[in-house]
C-alpha positions as CSV (number, residue, x, y, z in Angstrom):
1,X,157.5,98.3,45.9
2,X,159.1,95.8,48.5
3,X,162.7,97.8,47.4
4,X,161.2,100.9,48.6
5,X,160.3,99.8,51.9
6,X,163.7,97.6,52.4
7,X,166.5,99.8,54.2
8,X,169.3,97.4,53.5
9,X,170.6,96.0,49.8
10,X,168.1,93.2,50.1
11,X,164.5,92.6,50.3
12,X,163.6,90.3,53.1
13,X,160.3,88.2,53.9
14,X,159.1,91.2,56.4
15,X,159.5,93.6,53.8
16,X,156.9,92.2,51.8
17,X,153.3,92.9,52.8
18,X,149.9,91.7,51.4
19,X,146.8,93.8,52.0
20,X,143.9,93.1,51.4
21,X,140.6,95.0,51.5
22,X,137.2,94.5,51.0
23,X,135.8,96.6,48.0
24,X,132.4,95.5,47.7
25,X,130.4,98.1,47.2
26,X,127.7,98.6,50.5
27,X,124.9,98.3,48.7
28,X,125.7,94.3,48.0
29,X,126.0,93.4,51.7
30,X,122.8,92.2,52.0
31,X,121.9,89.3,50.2
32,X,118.9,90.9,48.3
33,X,116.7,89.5,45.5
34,X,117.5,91.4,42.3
35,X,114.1,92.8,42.9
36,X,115.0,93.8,45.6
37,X,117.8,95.7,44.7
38,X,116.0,97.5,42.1
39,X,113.6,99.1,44.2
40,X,116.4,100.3,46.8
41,X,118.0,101.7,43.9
42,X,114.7,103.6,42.4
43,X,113.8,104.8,45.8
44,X,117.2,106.1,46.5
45,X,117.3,108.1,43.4
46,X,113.7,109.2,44.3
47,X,114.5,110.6,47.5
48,X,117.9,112.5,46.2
49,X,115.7,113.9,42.5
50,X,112.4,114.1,44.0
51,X,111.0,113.9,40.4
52,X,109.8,111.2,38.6
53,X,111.3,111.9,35.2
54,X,114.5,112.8,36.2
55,X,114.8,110.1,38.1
56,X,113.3,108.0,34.8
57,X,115.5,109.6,32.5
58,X,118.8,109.1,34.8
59,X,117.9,105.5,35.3
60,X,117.2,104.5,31.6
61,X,113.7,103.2,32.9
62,X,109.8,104.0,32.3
63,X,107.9,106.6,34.6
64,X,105.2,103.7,34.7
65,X,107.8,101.2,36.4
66,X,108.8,104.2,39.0
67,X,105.0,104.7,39.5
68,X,104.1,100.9,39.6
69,X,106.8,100.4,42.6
70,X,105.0,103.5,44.6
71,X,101.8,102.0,44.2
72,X,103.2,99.0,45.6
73,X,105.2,100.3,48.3
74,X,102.4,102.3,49.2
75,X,100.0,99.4,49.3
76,X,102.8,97.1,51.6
77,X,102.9,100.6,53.9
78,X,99.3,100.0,54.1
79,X,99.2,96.3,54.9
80,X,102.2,96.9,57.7
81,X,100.1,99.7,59.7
């Protein structure tokens, strides 16, 4: 690639460039418990499918694990009002 950006017969230190870019994916730029992550992941597919079964079936999961979380995040609504 350097011999592509070079003008002249030679490739010089300035020619040369290094970049470098983050690619970590947003959703690992919290430091989260794997927990954690899990529920962000079911709610995010709940609030795109709106339907527990797709939402089961597209996640390889259980409706009663999708059901369990809403209980739960319902009852730590509850607790924070």
């Amino acid at each position: 690639m350097a011999a592509v950006l070079s003008n002249t017969g030679s490739i010089r230190e300035e020619h040369i460039v290094f970049s470098y870019s983050e690619s970590t994916p947003e959703l690992l730029h919290e430091e989260l418990t794997l927990k954690e992550y899990n529920e962000r992941i079911i709610m995010h597919f709940l609030n795109k499918y709106n339907n527990v079964m797709v939402v089961a079936d597209k996640l390889k999961i259980g409706k009663s694990t999708i059901y369990n979380l809403l209980k739960q995040h319902s009852a730590t609504s509850l607790k924070n009002d």
